[in-house]
NUTIDREN-643665 format. One record per atom (N, C-alpha, C): x, y, z. Coordinates in Angstrom, 1 decimal, padded with zeros to 4 digits. Each point is the difference from the previous one (the first is absolute). Layout:
N
atom xx:X&yy:Y&zz:Z
...
//
This chain:
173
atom xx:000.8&yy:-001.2&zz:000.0
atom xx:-000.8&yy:001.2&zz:000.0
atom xx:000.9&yy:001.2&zz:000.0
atom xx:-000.4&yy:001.0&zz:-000.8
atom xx:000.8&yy:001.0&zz:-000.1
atom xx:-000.6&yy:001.3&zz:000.2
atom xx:000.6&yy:000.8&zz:001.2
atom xx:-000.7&yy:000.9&zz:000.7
atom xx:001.0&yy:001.4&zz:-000.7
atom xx:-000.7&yy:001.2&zz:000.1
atom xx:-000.1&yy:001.3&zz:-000.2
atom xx:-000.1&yy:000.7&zz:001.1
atom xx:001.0&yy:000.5&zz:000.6
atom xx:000.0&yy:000.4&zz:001.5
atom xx:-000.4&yy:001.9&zz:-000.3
atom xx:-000.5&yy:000.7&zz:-000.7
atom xx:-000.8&yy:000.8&zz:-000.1
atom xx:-001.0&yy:000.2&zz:-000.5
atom xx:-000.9&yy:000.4&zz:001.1
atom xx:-001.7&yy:000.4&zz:-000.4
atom xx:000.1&yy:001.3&zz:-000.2
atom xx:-000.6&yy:-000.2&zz:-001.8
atom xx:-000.5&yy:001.3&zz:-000.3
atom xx:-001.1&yy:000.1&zz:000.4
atom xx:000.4&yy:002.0&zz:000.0
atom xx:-001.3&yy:000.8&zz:000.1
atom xx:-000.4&yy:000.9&zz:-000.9
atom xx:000.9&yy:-000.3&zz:-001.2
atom xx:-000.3&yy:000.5&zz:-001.2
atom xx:000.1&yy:-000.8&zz:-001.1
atom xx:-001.4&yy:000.4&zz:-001.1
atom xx:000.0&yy:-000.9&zz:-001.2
atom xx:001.6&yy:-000.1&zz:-000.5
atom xx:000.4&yy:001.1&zz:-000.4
atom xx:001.5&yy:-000.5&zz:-000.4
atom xx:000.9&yy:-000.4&zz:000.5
atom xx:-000.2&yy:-000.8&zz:000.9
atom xx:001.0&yy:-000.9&zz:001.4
atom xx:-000.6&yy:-001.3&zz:-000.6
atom xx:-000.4&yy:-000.3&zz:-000.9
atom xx:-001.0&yy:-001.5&zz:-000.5
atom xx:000.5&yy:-000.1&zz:-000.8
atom xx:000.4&yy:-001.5&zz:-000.2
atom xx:000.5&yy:-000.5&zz:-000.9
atom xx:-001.4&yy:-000.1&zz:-001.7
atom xx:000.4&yy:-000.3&zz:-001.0
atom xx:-001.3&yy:000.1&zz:-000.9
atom xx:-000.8&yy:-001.5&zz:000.0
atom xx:000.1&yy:-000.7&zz:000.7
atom xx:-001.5&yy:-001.3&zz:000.2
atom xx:-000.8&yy:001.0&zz:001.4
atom xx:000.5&yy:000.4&zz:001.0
atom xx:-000.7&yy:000.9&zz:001.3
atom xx:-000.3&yy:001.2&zz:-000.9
atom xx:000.7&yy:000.6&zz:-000.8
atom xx:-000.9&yy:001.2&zz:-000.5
atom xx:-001.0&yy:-000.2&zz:-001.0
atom xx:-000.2&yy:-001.0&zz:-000.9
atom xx:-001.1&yy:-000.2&zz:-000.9
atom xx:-001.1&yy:-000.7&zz:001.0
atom xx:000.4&yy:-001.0&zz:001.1
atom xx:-001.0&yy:000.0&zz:000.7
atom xx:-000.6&yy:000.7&zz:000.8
atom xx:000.6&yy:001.3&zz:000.4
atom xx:-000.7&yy:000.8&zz:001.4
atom xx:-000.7&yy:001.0&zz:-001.3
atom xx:000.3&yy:000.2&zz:-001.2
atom xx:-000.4&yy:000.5&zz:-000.8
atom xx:-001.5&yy:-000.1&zz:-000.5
atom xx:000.1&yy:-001.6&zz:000.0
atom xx:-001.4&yy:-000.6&zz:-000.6
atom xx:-000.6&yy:000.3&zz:001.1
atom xx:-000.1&yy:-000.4&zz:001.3
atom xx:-000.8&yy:-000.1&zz:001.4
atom xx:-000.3&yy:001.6&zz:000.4
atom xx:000.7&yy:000.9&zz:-000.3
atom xx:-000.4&yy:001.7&zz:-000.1
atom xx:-000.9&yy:-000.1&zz:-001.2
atom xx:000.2&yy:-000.4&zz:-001.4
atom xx:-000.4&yy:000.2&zz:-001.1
atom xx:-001.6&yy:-000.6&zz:000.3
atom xx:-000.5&yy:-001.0&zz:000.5
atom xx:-001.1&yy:-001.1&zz:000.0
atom xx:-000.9&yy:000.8&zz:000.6
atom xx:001.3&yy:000.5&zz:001.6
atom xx:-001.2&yy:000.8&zz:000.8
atom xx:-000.3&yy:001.4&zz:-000.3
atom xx:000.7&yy:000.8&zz:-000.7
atom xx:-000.4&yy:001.3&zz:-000.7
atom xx:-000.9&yy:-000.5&zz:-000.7
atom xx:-000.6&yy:-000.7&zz:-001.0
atom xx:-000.9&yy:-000.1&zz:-001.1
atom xx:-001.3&yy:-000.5&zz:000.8
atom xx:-000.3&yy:-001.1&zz:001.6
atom xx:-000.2&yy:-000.2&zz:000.7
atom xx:-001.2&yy:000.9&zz:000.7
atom xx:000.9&yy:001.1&zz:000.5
atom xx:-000.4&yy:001.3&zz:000.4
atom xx:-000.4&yy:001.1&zz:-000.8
atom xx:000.5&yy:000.0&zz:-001.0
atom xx:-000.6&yy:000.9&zz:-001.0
atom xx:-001.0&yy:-000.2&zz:-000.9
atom xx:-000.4&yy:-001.2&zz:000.1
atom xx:-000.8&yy:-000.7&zz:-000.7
atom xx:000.2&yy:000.2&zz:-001.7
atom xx:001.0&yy:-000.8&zz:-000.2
atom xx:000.9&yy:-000.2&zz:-001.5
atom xx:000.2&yy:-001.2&zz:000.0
atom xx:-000.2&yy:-000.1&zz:-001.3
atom xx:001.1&yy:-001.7&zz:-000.4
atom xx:001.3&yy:000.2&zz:-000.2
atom xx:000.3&yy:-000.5&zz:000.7
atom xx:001.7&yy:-000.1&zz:000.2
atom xx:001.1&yy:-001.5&zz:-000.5
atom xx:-001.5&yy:-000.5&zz:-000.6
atom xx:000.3&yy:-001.8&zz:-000.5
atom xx:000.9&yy:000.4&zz:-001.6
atom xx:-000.2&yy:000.7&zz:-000.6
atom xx:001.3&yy:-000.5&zz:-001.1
atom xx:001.0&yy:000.7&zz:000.0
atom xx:-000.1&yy:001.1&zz:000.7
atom xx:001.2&yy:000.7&zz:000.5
atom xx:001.2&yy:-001.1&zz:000.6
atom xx:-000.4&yy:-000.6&zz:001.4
atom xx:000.5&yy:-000.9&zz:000.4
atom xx:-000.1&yy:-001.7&zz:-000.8
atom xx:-000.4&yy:-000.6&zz:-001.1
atom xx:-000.2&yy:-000.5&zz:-000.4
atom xx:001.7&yy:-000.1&zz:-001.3
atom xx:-000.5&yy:001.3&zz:-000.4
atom xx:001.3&yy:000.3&zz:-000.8
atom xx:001.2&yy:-000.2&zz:001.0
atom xx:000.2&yy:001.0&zz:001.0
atom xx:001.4&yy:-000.2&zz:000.7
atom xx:000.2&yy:-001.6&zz:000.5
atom xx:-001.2&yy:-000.8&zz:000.1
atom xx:000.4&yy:-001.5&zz:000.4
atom xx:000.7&yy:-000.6&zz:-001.1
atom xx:-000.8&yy:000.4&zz:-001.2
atom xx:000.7&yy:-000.9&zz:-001.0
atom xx:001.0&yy:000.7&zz:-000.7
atom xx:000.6&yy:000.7&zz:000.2
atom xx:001.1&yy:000.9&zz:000.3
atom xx:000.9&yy:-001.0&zz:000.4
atom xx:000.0&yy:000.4&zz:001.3
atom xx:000.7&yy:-000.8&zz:000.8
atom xx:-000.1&yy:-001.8&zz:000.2
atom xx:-000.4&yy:-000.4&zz:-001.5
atom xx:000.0&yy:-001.5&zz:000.3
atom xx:-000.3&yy:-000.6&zz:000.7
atom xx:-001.6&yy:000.8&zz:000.6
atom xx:-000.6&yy:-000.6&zz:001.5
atom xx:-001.4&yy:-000.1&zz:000.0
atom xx:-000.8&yy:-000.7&zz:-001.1
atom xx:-001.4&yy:001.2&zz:-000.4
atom xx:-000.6&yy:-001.2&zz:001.3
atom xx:000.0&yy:-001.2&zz:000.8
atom xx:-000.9&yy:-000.4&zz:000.2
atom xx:000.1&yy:001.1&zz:001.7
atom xx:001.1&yy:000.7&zz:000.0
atom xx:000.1&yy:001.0&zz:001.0
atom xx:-001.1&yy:000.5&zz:000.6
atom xx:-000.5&yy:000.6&zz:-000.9
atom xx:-001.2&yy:001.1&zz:000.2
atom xx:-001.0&yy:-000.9&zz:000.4
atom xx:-000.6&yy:-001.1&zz:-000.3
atom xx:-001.2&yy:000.0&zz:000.3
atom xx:000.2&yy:-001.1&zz:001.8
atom xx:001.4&yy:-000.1&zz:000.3
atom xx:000.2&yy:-000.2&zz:001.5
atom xx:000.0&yy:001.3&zz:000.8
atom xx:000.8&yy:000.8&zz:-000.5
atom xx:-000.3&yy:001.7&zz:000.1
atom xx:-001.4&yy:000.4&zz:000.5
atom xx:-000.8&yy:-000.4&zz:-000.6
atom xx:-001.0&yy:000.3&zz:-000.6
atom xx:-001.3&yy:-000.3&zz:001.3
atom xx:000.2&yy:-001.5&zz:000.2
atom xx:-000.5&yy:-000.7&zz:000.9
atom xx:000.5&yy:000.6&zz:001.5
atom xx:001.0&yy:-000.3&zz:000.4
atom xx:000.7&yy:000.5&zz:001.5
atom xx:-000.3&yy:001.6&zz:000.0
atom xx:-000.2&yy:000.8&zz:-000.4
atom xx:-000.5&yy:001.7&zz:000.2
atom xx:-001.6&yy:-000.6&zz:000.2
atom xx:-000.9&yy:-000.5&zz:-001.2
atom xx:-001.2&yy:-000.4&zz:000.4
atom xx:-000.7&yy:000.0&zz:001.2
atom xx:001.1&yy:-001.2&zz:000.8
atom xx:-000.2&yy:-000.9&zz:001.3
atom xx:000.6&yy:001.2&zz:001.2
atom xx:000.7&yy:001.0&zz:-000.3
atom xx:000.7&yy:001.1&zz:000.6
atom xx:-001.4&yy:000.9&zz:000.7
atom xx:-000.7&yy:000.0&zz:-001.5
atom xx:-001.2&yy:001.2&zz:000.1
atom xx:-001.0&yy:-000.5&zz:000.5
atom xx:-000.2&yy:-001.3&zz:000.1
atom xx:-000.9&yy:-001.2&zz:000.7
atom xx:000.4&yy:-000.1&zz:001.3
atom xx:000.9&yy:000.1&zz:000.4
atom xx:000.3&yy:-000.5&zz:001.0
atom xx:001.0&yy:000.3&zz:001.3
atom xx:000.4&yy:001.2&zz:-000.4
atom xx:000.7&yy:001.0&zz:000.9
atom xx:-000.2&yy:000.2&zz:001.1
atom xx:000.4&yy:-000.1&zz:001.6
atom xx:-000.3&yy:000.1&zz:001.2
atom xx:000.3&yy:001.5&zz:000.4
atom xx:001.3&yy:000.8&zz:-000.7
atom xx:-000.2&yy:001.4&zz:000.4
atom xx:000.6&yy:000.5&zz:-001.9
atom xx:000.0&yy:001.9&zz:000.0
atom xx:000.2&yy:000.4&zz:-001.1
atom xx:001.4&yy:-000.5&zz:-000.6
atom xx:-000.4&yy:000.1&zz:-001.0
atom xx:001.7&yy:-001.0&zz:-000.4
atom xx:001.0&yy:001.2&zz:-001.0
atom xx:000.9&yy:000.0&zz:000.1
atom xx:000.7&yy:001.4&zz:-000.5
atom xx:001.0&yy:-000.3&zz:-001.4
atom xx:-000.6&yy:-000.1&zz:-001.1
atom xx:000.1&yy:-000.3&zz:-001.0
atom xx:000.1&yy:001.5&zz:-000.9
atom xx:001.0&yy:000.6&zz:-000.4
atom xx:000.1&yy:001.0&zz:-000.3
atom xx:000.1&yy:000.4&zz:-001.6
atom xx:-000.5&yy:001.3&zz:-000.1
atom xx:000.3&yy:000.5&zz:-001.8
atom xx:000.9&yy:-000.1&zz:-000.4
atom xx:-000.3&yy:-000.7&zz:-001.7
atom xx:000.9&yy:-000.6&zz:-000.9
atom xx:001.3&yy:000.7&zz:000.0
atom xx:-000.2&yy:001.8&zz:000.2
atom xx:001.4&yy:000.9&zz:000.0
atom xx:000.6&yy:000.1&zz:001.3
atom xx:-000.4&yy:-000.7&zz:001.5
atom xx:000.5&yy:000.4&zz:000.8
atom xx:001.7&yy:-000.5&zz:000.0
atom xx:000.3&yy:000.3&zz:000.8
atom xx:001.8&yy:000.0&zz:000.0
atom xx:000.1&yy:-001.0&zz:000.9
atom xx:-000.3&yy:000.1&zz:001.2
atom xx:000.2&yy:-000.6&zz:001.6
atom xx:-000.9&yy:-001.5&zz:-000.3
atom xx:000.2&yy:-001.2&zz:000.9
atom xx:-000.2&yy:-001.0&zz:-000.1
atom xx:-000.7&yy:-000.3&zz:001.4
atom xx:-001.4&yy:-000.2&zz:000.1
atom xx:-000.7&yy:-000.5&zz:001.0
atom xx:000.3&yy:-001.0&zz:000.9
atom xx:-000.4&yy:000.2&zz:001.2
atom xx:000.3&yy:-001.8&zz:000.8
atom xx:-000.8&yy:-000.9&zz:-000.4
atom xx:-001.4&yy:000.0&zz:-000.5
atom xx:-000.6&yy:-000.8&zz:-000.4
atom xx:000.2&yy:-000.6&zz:-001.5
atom xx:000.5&yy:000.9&zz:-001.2
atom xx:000.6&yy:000.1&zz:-001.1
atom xx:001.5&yy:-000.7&zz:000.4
atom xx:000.6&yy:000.2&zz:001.0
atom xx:001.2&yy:-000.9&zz:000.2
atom xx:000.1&yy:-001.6&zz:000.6
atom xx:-001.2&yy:-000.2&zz:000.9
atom xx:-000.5&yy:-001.1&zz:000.0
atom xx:-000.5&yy:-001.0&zz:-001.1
atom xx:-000.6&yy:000.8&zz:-000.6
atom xx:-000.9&yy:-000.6&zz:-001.3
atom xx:001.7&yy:-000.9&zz:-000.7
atom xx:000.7&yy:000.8&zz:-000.2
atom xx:001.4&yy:000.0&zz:-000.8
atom xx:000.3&yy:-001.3&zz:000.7
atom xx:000.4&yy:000.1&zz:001.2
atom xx:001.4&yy:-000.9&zz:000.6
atom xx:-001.5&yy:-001.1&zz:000.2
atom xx:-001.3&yy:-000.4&zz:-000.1
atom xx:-000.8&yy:-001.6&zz:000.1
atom xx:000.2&yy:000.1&zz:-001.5
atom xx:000.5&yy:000.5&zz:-000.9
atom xx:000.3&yy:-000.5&zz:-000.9
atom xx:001.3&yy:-000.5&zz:-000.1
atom xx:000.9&yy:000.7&zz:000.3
atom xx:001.9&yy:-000.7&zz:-000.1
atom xx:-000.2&yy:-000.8&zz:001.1
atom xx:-001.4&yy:-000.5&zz:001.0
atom xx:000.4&yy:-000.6&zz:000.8
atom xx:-000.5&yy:-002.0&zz:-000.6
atom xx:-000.9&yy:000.7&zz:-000.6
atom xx:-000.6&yy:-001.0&zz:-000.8
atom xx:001.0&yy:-000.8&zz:-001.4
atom xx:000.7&yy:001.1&zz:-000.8
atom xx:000.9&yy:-000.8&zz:-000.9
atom xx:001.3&yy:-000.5&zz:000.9
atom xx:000.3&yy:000.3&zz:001.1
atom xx:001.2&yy:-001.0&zz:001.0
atom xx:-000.4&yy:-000.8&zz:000.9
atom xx:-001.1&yy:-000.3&zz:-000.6
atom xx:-000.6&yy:-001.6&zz:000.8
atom xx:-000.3&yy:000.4&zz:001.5
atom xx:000.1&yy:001.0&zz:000.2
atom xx:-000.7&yy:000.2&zz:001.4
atom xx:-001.4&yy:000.6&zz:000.1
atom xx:-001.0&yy:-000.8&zz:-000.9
atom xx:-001.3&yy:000.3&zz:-000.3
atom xx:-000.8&yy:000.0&zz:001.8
atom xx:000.2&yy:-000.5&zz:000.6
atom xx:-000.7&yy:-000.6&zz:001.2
atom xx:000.4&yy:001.6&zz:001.1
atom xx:000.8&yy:001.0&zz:-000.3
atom xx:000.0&yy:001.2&zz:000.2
atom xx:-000.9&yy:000.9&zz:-000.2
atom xx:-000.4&yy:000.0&zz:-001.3
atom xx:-001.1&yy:000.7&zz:-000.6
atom xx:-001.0&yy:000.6&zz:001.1
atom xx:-000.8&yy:-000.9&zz:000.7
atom xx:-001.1&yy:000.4&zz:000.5
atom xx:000.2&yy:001.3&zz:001.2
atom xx:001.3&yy:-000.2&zz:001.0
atom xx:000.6&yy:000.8&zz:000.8
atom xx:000.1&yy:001.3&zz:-001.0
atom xx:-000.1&yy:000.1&zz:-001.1
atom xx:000.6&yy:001.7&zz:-000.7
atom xx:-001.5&yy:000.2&zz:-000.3
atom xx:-000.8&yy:-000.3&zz:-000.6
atom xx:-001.4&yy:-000.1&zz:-000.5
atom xx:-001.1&yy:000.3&zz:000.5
atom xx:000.0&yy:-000.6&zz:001.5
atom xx:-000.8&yy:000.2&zz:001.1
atom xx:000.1&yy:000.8&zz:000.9
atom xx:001.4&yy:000.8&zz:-000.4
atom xx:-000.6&yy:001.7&zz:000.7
atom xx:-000.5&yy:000.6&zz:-000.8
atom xx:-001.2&yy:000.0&zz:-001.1
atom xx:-000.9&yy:000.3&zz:-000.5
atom xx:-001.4&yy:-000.1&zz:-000.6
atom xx:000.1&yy:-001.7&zz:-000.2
atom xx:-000.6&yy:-000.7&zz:000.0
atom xx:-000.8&yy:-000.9&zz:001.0
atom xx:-001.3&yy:-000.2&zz:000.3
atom xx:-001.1&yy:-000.7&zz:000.3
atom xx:000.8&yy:-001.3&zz:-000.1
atom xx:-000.6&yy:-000.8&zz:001.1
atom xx:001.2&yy:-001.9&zz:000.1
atom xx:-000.8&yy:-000.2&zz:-001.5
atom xx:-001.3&yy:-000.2&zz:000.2
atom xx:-000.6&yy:-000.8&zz:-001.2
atom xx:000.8&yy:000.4&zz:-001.5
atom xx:000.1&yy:001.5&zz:-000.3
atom xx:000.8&yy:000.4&zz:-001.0
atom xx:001.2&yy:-000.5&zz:-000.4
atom xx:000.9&yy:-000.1&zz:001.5
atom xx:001.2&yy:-000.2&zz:-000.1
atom xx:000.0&yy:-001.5&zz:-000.6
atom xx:-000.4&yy:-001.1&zz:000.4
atom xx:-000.2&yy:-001.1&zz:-000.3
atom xx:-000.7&yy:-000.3&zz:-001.4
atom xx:-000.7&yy:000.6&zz:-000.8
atom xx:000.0&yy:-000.1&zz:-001.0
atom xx:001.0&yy:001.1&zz:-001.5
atom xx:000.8&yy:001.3&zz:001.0
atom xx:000.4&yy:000.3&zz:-001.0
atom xx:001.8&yy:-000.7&zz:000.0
atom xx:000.2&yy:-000.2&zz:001.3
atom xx:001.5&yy:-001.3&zz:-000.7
atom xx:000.1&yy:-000.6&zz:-001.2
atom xx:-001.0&yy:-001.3&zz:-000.3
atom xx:000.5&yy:-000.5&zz:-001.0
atom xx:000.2&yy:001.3&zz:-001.4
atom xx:-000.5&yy:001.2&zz:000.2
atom xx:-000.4&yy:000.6&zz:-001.2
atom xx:001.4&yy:000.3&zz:000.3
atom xx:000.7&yy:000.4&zz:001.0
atom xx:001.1&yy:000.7&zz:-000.2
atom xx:001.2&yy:-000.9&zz:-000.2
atom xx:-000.3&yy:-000.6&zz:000.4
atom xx:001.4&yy:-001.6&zz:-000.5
atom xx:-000.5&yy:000.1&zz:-001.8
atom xx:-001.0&yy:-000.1&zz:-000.4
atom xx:000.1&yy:-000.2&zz:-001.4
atom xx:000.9&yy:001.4&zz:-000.7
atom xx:-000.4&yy:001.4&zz:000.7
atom xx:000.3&yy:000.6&zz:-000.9
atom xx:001.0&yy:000.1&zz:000.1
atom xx:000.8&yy:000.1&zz:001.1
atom xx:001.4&yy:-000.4&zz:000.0
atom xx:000.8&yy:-001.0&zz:-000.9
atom xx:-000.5&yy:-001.1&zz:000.0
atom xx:000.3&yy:-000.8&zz:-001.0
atom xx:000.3&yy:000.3&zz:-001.2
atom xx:-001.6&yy:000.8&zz:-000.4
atom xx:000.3&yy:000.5&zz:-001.6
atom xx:000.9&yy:001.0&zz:000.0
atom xx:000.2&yy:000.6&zz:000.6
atom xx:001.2&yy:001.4&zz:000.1
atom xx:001.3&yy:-000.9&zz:000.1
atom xx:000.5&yy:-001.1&zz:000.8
atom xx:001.1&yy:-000.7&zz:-000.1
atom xx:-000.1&yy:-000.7&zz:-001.1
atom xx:-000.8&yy:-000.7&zz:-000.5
atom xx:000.0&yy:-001.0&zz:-001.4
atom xx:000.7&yy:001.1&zz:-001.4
atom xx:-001.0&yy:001.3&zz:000.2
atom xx:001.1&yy:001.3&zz:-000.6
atom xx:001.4&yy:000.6&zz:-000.1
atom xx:000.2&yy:-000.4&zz:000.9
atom xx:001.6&yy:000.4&zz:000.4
atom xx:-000.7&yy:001.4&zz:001.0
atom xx:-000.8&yy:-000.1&zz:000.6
atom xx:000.0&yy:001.8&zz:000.5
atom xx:000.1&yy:-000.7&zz:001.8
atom xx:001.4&yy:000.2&zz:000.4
atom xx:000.1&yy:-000.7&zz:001.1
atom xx:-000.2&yy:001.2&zz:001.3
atom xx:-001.0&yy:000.0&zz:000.9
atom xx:000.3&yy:001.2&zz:000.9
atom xx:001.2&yy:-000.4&zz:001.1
atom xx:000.5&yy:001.3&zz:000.2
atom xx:001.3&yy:-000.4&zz:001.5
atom xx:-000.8&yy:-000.2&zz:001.2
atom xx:000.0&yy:-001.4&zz:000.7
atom xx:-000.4&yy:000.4&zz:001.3
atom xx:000.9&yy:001.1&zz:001.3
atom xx:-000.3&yy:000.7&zz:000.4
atom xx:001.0&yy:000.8&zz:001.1
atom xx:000.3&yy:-000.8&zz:001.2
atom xx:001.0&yy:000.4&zz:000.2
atom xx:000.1&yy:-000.4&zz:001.7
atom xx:-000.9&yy:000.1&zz:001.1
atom xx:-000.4&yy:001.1&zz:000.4
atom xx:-000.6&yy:000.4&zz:000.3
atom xx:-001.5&yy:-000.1&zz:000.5
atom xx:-000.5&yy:-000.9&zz:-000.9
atom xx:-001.7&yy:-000.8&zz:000.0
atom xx:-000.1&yy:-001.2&zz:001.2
atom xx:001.4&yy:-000.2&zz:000.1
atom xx:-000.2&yy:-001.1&zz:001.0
atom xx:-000.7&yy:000.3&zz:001.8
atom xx:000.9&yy:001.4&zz:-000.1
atom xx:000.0&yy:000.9&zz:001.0
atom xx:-001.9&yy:000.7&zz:000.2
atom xx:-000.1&yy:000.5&zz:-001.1
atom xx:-001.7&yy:000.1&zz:-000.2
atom xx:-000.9&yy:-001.1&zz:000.3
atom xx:000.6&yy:-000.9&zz:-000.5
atom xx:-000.8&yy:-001.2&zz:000.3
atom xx:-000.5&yy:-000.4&zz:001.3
atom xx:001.0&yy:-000.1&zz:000.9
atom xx:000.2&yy:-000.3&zz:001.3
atom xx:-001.1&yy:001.1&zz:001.1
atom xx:000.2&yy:001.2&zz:-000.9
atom xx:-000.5&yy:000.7&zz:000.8
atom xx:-001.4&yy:000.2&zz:000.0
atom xx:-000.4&yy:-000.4&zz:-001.2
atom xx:-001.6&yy:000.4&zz:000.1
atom xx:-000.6&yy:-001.4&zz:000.1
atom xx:000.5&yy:-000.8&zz:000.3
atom xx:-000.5&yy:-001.0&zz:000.1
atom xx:000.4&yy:-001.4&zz:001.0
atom xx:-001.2&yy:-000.7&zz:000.7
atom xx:001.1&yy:-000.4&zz:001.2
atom xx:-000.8&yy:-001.5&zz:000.1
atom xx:000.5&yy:-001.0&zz:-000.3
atom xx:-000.5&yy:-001.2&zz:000.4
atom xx:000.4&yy:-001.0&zz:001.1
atom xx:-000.9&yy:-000.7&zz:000.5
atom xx:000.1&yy:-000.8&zz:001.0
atom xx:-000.5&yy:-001.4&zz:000.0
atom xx:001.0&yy:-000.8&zz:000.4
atom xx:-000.6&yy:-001.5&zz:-000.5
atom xx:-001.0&yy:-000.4&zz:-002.1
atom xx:000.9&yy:000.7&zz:-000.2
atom xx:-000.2&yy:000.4&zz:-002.0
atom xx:-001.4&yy:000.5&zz:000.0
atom xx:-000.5&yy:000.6&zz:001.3
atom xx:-001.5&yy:000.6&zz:-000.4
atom xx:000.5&yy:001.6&zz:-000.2
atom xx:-000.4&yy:000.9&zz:-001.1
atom xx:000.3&yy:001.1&zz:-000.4
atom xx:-000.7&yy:000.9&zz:001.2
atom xx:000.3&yy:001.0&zz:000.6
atom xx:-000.9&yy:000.9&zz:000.9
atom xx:000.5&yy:001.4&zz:-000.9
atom xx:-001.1&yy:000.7&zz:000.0
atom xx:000.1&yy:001.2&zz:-000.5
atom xx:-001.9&yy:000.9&zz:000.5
atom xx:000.3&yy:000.8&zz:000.0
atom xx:-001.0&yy:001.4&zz:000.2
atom xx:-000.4&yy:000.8&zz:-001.3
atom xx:-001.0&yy:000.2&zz:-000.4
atom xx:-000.9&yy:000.2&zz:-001.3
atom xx:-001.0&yy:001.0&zz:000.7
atom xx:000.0&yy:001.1&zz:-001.1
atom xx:-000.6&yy:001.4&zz:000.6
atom xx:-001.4&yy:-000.2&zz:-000.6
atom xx:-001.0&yy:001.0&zz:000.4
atom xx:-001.1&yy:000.4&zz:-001.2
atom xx:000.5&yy:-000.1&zz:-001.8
atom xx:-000.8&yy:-000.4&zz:-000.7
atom xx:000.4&yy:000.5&zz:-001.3
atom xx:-000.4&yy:001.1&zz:-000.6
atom xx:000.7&yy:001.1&zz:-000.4
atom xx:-000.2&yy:001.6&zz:-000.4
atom xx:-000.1&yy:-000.4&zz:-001.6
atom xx:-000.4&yy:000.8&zz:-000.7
atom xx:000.1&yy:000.5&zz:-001.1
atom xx:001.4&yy:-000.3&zz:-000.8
atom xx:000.2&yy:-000.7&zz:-001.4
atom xx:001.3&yy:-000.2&zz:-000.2
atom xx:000.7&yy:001.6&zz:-000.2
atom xx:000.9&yy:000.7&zz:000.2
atom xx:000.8&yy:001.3&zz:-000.8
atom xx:000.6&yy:-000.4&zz:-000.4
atom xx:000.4&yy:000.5&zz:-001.3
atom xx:001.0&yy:000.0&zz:-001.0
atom xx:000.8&yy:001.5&zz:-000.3
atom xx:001.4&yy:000.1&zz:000.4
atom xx:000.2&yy:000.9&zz:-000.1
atom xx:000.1&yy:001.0&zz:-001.4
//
């Protein structure tokens, strides 16, 4: 496994498989919110990038996002500069997913996500990972995720314990 011991906080601190994906996931949810089709736009950049079955995993996990969000999730405009904690999580259950440490996922996921969500949008995100790795578009996992991990989440005898708020309104920055 090969770790990247800096977390960006800027798009241009991303390598180009993290910037065409935090790309699409700002792009999905701008069209989202603005009420636009935002499907061939991103359709073209998948098959662009030698990834077309991308998008419609894309596609599905924002769905289940807007379905099933436990608090607002911070998903920001296609031009912003700065990189969200939730937009950074999104990222690293993907790099966590192409280095075989799929069984991580749920610990990044579910500080957003509703359990029932969380458990059906995993497999979506192991697939899309896949397709982005079957592409060559490898994301860096950071060092650093391990550390997050630990923290927001705390199990006992492999039973997960965690605290889940009201669910608000999704925001999109």
């Amino acid at each position: 496994m090969k770790f990247s011991k800096i977390v960006p906080d800027n798009m241009k601190d991303l390598v180009y498989p993290e910037q065409l994906t935090l790309w699409s996931m700002r792009f999905w949810s701008d069209g989202f919110r603005q009420n636009y089709s935002a499907y061939e736009t991103l359709r073209e950049a998948y098959f662009r990038a030698k990834c077309p079955g991308g998008l419609l995993s894309l596609d599905n996990f924002f769905s289940l996002v807007i379905a099933g969000h436990s608090r607002p999730v911070d998903v920001r405009c296609p031009c912003c500069a700065g990189v969200s904690n939730d937009e950074w999580r999104i990222l690293q259950a993907l790099a966590l997913a192409q280095a075989g440490e799929g069984i991580q996922i749920r610990q990044l996921i579910s500080h957003f996500l509703e359990p029932a969500t969380v458990r059906i949008a995993e497999p979506i995100i192991l697939q899309w990972a896949q397709q982005l790795k079957d592409s060559g578009l490898i994301l860096p996992l950071r060092s650093s995720i391990h550390q997050v991990i630990q923290k927001n989440y705390a199990t006992k005898n492999g039973v997960a314990l965690k605290v889940y708020t009201n669910p608000q309104k999704t925001t999109l920055h």
